[in-house]
N, CA, C and O atoms as CSV, one atom per row, in Angstrom:
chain,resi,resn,atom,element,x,y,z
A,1,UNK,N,N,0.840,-1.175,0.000
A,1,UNK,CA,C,0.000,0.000,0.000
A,1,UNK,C,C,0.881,1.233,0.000
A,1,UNK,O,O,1.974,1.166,0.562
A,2,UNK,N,N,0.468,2.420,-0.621
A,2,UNK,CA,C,1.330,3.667,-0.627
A,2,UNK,C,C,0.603,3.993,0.444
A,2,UNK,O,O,-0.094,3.322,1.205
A,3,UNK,N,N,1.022,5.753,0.351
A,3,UNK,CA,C,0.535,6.444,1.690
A,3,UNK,C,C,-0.707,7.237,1.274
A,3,UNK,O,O,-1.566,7.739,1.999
A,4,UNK,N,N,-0.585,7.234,-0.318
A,4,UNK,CA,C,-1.994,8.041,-0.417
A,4,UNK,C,C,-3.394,7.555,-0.053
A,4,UNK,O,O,-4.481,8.120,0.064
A,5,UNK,N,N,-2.770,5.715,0.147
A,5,UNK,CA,C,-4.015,5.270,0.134
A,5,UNK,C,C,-4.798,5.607,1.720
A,5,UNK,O,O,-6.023,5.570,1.840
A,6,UNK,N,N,-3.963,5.897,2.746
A,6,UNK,CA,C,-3.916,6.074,4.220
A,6,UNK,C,C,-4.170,7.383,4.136
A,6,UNK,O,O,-5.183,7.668,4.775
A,7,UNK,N,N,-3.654,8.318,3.596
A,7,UNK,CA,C,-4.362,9.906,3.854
A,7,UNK,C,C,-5.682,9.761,3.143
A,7,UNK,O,O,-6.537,10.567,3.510
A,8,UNK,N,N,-6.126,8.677,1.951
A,8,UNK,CA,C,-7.227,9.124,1.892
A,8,UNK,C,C,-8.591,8.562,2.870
A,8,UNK,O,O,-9.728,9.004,3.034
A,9,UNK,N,N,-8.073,7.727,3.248
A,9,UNK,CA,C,-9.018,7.290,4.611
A,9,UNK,C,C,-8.479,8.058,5.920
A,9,UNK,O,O,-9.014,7.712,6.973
A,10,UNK,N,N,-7.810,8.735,5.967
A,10,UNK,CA,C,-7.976,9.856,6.986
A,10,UNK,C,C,-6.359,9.233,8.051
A,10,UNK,O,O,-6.590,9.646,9.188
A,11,UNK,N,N,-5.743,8.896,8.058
A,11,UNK,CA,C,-5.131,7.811,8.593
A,11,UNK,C,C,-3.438,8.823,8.101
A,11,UNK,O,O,-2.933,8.757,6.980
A,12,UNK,N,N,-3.038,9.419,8.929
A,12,UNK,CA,C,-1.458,10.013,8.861
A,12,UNK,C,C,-0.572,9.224,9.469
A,12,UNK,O,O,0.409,8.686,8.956
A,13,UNK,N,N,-0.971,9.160,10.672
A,13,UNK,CA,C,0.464,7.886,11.250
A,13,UNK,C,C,-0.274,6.912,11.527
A,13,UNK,O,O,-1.492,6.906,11.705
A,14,UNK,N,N,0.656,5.849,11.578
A,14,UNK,CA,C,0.285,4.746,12.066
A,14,UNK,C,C,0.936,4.188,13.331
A,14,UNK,O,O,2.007,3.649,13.611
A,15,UNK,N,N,-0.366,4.610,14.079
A,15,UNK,CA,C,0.346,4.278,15.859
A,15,UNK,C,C,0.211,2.924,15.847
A,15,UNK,O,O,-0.468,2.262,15.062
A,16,UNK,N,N,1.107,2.414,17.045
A,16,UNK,CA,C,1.321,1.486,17.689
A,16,UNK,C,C,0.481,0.898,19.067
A,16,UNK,O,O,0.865,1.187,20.201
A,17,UNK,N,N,-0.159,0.436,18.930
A,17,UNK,CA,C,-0.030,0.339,21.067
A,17,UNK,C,C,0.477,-0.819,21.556
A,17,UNK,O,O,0.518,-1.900,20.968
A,18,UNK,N,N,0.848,-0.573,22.608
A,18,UNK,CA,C,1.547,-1.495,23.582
A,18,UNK,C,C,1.158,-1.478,24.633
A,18,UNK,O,O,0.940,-0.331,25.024
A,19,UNK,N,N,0.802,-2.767,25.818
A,19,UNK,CA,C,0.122,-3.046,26.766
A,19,UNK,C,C,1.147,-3.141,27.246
A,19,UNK,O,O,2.208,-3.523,26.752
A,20,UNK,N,N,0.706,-2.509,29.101
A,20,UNK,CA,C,2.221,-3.507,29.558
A,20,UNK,C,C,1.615,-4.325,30.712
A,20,UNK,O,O,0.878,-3.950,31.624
A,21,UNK,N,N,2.036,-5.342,30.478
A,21,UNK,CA,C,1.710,-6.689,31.366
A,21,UNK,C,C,2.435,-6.936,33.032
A,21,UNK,O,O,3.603,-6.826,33.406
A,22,UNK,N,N,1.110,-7.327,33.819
A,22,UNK,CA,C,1.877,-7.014,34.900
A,22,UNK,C,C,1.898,-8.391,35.540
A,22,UNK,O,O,0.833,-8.958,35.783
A,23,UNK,N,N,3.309,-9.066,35.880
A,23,UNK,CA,C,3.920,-10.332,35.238
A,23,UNK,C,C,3.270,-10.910,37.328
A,23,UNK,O,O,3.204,-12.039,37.814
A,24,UNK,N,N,2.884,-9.308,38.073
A,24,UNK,CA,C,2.808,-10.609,39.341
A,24,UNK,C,C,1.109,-10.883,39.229
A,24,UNK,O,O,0.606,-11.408,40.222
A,25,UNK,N,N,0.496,-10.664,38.451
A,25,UNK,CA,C,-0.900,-11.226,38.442
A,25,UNK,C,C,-1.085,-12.656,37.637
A,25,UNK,O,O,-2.102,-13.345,37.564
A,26,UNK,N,N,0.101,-12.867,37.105
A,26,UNK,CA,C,0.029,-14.331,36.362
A,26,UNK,C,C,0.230,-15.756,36.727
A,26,UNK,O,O,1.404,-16.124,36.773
A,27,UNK,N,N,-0.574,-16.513,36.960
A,27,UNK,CA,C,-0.619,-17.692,37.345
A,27,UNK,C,C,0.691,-18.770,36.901
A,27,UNK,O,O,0.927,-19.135,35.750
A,28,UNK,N,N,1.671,-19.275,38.481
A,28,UNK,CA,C,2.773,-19.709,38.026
A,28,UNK,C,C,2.562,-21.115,37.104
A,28,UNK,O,O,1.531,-21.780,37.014
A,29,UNK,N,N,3.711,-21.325,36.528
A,29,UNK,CA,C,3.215,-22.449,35.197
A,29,UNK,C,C,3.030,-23.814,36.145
A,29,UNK,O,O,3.529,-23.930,37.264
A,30,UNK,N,N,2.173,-24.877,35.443
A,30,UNK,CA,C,1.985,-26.035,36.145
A,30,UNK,C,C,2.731,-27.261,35.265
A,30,UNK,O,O,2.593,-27.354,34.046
A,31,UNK,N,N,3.578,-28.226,36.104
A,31,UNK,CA,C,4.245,-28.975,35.995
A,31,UNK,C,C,4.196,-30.170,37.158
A,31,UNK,O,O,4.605,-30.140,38.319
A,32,UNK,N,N,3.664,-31.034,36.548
A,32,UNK,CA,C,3.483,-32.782,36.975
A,32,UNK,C,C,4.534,-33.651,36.496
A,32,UNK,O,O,4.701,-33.741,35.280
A,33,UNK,N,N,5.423,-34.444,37.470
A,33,UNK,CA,C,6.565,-35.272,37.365
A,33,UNK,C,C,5.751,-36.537,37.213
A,33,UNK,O,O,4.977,-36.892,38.102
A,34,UNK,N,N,5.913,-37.198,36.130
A,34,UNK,CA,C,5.091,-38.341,35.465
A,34,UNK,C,C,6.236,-39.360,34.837
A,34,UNK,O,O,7.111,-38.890,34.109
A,35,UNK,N,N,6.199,-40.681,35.126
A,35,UNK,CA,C,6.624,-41.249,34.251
A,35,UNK,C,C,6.170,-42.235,33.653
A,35,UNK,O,O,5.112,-42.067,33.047
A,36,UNK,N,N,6.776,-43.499,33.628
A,36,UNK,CA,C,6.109,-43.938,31.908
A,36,UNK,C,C,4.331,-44.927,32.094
A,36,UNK,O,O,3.470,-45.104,31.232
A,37,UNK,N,N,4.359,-45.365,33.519
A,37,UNK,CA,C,2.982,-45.940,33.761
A,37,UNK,C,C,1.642,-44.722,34.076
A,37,UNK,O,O,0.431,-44.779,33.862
A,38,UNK,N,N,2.426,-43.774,34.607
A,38,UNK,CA,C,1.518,-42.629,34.913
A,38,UNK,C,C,1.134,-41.238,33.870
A,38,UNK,O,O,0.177,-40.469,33.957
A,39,UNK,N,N,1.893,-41.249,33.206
A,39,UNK,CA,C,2.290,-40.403,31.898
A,39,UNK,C,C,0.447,-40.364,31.083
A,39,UNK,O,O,-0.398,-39.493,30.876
A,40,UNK,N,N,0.567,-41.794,30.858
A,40,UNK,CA,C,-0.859,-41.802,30.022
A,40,UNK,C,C,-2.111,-41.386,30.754
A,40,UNK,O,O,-2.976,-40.856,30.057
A,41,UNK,N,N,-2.291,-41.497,31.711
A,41,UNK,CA,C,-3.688,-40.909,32.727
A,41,UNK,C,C,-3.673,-39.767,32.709
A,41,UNK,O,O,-4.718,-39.138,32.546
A,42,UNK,N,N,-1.918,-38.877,32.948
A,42,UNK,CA,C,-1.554,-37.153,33.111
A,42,UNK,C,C,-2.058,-37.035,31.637
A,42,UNK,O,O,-3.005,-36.249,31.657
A,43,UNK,N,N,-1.810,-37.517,30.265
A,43,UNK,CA,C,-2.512,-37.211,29.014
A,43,UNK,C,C,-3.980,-37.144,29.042
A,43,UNK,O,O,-4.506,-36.366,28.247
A,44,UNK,N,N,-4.836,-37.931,29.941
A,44,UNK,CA,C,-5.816,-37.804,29.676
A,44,UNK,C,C,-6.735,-36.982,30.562
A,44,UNK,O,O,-7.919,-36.937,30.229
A,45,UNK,N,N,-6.311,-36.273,31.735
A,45,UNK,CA,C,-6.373,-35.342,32.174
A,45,UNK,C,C,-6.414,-33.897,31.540
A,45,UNK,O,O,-7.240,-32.987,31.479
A,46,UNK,N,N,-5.148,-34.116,31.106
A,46,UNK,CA,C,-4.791,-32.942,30.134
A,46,UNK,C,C,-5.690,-32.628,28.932
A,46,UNK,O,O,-5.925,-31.524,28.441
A,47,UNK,N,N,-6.172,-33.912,28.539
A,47,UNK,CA,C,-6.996,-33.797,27.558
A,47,UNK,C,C,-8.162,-32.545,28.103
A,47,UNK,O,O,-8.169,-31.415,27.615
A,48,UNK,N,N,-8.995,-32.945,29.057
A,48,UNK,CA,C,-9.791,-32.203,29.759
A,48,UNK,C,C,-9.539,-30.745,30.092
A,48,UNK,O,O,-10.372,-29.867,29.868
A,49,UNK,N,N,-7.951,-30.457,30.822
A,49,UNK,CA,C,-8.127,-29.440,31.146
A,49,UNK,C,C,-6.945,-29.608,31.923
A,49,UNK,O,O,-7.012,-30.464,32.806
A,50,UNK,N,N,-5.833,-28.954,31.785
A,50,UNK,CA,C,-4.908,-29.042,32.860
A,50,UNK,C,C,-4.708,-28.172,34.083
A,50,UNK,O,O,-4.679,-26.948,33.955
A,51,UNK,N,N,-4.576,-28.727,35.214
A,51,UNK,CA,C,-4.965,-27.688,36.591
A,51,UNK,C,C,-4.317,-27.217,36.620
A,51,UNK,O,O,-3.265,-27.674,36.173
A,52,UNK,N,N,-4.345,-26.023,37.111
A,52,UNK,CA,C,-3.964,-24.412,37.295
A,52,UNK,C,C,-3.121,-24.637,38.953
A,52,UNK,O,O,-3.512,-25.401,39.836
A,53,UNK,N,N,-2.146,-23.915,39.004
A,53,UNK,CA,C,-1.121,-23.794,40.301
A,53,UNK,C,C,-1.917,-23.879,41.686
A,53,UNK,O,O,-2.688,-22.994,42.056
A,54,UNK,N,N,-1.684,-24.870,42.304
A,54,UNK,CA,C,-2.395,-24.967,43.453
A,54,UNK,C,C,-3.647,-25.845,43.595
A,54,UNK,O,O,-4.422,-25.824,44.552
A,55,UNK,N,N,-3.714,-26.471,42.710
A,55,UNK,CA,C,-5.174,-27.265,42.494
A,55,UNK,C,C,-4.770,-28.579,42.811
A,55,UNK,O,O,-3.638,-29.005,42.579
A,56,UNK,N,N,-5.766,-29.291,43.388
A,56,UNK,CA,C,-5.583,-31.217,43.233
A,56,UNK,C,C,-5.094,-31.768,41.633
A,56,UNK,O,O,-5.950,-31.414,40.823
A,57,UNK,N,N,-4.400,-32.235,41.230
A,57,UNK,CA,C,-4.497,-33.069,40.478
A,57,UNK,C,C,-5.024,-34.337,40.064
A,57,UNK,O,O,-4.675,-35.486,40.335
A,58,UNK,N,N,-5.978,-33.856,39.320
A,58,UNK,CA,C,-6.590,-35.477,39.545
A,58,UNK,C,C,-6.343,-36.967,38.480
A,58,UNK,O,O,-7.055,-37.940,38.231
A,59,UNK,N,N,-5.083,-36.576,38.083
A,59,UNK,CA,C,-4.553,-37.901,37.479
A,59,UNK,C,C,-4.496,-39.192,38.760
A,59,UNK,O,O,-5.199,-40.188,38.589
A,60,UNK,N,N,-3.982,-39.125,39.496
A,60,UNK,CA,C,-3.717,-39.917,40.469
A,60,UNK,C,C,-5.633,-40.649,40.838
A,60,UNK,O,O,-5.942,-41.839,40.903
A,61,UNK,N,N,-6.362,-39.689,40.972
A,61,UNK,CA,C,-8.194,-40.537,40.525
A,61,UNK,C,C,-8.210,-41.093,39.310
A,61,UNK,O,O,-8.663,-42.227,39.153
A,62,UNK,N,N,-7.739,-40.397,38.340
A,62,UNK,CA,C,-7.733,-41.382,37.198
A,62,UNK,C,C,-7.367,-42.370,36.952
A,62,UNK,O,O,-7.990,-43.087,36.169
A,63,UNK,N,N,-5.889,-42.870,37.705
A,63,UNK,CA,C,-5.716,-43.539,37.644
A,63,UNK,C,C,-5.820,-44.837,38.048
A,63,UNK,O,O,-5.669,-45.838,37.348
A,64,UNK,N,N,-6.156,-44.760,39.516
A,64,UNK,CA,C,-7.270,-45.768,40.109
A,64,UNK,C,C,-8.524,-45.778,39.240
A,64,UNK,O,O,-8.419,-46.784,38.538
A,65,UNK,N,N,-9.828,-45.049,38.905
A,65,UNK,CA,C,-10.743,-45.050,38.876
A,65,UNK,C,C,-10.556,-45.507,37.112
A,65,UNK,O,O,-11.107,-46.592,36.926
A,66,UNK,N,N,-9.986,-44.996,35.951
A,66,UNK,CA,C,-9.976,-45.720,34.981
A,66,UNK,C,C,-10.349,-46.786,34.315
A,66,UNK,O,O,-11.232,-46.919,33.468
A,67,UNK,N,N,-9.234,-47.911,34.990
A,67,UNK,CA,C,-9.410,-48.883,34.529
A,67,UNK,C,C,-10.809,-50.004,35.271
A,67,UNK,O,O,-11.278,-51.013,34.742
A,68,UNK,N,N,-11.167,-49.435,36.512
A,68,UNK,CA,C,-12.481,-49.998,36.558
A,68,UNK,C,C,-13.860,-49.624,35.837
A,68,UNK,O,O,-14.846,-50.358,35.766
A,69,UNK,N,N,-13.689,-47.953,35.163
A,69,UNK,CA,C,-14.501,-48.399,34.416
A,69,UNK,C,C,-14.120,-48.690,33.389
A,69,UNK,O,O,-14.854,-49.652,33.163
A,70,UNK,N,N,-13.432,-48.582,32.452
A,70,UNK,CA,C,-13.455,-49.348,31.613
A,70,UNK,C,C,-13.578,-50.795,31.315
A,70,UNK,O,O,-13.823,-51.199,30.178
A,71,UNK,N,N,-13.381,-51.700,32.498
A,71,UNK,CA,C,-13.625,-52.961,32.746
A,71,UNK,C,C,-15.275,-53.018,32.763
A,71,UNK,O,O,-15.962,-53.822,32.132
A,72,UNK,N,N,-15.776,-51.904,33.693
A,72,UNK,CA,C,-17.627,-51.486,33.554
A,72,UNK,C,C,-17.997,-51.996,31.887
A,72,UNK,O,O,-18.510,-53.009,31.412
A,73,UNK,N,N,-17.353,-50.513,31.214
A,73,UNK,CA,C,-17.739,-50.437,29.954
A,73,UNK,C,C,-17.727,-51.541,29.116
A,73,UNK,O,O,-18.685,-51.961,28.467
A,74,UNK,N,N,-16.436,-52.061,29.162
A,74,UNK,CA,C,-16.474,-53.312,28.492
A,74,UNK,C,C,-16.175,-54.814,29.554
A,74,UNK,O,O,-15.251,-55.501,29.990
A,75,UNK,N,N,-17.419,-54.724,29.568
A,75,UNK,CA,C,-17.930,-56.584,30.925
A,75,UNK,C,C,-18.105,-57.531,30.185
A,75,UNK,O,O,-18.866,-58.416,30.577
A,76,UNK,N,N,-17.492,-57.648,28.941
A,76,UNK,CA,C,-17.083,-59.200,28.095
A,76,UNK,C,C,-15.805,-59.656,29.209
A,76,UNK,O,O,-14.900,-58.981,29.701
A,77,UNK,N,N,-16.169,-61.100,29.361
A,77,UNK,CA,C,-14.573,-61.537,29.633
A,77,UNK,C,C,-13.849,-61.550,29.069
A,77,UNK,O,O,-12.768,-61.053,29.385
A,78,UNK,N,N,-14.111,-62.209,27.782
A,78,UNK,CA,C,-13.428,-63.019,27.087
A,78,UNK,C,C,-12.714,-61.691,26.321
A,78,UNK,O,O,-11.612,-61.949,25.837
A,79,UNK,N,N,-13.091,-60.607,26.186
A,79,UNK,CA,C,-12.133,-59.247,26.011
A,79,UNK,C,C,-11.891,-58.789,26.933
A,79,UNK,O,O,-10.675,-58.813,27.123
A,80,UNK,N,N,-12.459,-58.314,27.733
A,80,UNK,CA,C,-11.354,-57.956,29.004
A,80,UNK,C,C,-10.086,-59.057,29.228
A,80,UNK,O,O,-9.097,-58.530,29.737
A,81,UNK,N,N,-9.980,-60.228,28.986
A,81,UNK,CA,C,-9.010,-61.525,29.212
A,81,UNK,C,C,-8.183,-61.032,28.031
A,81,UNK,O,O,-7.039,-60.644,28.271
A,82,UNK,N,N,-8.662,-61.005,26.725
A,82,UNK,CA,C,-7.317,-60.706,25.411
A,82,UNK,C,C,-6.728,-59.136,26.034
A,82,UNK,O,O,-5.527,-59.059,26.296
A,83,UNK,N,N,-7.633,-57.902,26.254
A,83,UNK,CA,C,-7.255,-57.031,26.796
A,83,UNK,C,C,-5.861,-56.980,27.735
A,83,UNK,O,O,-4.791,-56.437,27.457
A,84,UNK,N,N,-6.236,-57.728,28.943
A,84,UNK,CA,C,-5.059,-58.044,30.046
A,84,UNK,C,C,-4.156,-58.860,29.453
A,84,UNK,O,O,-3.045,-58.807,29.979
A,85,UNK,N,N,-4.261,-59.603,28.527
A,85,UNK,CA,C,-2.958,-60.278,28.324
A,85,UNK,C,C,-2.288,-59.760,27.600
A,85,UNK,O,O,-1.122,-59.918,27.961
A,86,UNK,N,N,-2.365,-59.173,26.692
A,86,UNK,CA,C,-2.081,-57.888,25.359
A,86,UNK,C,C,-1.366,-56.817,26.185
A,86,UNK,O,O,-0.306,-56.433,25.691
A,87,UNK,N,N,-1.732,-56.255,27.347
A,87,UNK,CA,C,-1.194,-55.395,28.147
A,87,UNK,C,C,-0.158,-56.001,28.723
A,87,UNK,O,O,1.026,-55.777,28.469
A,88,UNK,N,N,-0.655,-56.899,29.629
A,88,UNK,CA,C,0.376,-57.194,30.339
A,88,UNK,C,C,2.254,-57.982,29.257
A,88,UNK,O,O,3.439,-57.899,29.580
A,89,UNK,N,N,1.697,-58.515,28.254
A,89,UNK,CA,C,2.776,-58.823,26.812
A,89,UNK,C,C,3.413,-57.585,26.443
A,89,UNK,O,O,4.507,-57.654,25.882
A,90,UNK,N,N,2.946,-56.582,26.650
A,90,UNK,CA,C,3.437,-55.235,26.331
A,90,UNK,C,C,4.141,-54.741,27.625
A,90,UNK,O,O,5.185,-54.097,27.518
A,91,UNK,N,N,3.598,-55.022,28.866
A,91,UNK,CA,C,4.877,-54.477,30.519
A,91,UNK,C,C,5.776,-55.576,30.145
A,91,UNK,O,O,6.959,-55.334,30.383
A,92,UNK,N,N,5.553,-56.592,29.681
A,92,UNK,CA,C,6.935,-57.374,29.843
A,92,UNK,C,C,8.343,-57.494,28.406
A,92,UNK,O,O,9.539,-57.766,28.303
A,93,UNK,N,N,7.603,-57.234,27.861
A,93,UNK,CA,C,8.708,-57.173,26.484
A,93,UNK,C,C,8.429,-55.239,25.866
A,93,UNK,O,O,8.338,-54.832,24.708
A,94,UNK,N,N,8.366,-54.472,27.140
A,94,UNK,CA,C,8.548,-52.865,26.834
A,94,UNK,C,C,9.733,-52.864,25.984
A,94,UNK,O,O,9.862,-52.649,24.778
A,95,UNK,N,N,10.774,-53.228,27.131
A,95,UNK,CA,C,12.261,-52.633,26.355
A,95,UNK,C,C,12.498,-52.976,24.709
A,95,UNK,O,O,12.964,-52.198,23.877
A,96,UNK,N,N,11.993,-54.510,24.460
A,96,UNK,CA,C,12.539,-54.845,23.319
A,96,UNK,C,C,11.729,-54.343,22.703
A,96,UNK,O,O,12.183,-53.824,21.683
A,97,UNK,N,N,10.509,-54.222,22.858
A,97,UNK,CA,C,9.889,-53.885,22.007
A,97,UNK,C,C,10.477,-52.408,21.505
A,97,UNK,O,O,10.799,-52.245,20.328
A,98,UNK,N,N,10.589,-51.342,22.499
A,98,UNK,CA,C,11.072,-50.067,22.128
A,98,UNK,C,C,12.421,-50.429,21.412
A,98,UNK,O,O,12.562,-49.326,20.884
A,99,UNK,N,N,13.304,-50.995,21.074
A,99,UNK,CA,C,14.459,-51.779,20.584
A,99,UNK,C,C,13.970,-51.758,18.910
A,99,UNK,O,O,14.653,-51.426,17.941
A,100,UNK,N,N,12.713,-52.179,18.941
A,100,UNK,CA,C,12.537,-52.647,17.338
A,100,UNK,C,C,11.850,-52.247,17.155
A,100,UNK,O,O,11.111,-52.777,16.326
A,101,UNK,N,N,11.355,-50.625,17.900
A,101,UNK,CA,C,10.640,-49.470,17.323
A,101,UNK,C,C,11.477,-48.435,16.910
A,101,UNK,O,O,11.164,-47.367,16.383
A,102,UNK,N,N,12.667,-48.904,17.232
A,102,UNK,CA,C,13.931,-48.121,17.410
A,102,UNK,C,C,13.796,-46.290,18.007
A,102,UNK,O,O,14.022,-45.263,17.368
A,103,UNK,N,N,13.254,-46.500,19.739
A,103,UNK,CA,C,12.830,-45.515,20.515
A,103,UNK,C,C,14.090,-44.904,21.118
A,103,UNK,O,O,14.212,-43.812,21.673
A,104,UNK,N,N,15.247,-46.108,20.825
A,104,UNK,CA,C,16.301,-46.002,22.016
A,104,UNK,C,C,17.413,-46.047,21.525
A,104,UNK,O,O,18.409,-45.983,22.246
């Protein structure tokens, strides 16, 4: 754009503004030490909504409370049984498996 096009809409300078932010009204950042069994519940928390400085975290409910319902949700045995064994084949051959996902 030239400038004639700005004087002809009435427009000579072009100000700036700038806010200035006042850094002690800001909520300190939130950070949860998670690792690799607890990690996935803190994701699904997060999914929801991640708590703000000073709040309960409620991964640690999730993580108890989870997997019973989902056992609720799905009350087949005979899948809940492939379920647990599929899982539990996966806690026991983690490493290799990450080996020949090449994670490591």
């Amino acid at each position: 754009m030239d400038s004639s096009n700005f004087e002809a809409r009435g427009v000579n300078d072009i100000d700036l503004q700038l806010q200035e932010v006042d850094f002690t009204k800001l909520n300190p950042p939130t950070y949860f030490e998670v690792n690799e069994f607890t990690d996935i519940y803190q994701e699904i928390v997060d999914t929801y909504g991640v708590p703000t400085f000073g709040e309960a975290n409620p991964a640690l409910l999730t993580t108890i409370t989870f997997p019973f319902l989902f056992g609720v949700m799905f009350g087949d045995i005979g899948h809940g049984g492939m379920v647990l064994l599929f899982a539990a084949f996966v806690c026991m051959f983690a490493d290799h498996l990450r080996k020949i996902e090449g994670m490591e």
